[in-house]
C-alpha positions in Angstrom: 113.1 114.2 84.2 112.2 117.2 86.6 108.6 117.1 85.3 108.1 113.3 86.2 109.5 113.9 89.7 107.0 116.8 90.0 104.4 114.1 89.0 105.2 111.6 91.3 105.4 114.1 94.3 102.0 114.9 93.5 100.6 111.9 93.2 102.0 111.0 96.5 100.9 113.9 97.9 97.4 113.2 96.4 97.5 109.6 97.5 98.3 110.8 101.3 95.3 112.9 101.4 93.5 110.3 100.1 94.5 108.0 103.1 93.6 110.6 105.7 90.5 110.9 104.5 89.6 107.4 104.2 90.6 107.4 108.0 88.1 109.8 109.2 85.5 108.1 107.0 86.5 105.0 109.0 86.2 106.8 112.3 82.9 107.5 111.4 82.1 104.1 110.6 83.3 102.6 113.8 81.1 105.6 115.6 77.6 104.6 113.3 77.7 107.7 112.2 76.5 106.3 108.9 74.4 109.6 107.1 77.8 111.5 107.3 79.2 109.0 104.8 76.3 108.1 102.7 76.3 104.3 103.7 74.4 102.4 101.6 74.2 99.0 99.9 74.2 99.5 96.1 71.6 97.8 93.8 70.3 95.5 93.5 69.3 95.6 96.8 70.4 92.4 98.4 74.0 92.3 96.5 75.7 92.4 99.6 77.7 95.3 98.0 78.1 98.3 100.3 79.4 102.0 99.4 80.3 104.9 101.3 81.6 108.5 100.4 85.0 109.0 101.2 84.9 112.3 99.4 83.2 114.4 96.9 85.0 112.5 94.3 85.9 109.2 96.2 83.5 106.1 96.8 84.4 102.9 99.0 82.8 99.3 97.4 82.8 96.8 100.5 80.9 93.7 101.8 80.4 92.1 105.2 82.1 88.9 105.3 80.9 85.8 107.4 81.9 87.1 110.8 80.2 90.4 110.2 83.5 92.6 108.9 83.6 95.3 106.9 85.6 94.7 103.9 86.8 96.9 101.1 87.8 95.9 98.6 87.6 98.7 96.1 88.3 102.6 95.9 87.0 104.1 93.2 87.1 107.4 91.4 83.1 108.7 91.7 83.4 111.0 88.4 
């Protein structure tokens, strides 16, 4: 039981970090500060499917909807 308390603390903890980061990725979106992140629309070109780095192992999927906002709609694990 200890051991899957100790992996749900983690995981939490993990997920938090997460979150933070994905906030500062945000920051830099709302600033165009789009090199920092590696914005780019993935191929095909012309899929309307957008990703940016949250981190070194974290990507964002998104897409613009009709009134121009960025929406994710996917996290994903890069490695």
């Amino acid at each position: 039981m200890k051991n899957n308390t100790k992996d749900k603390t983690t995981i939490k903890s993990d997920t938090q970090a997460l979150l933070q980061q994905y906030k500062k990725v945000k920051q830099y979106l709302l600033s165009n500060n789009l090199l920092q992140i590696k914005f780019k629309e993935r191929k095909p070109k012309g899929s309307g499917v957008w990703s940016f780095r949250i981190n070194k192992q974290f990507r964002a999927l998104s897409f613009f909807d009709d009134d121009e906002s960025l929406i994710v709609y996917k996290i994903d694990n890069h490695q």
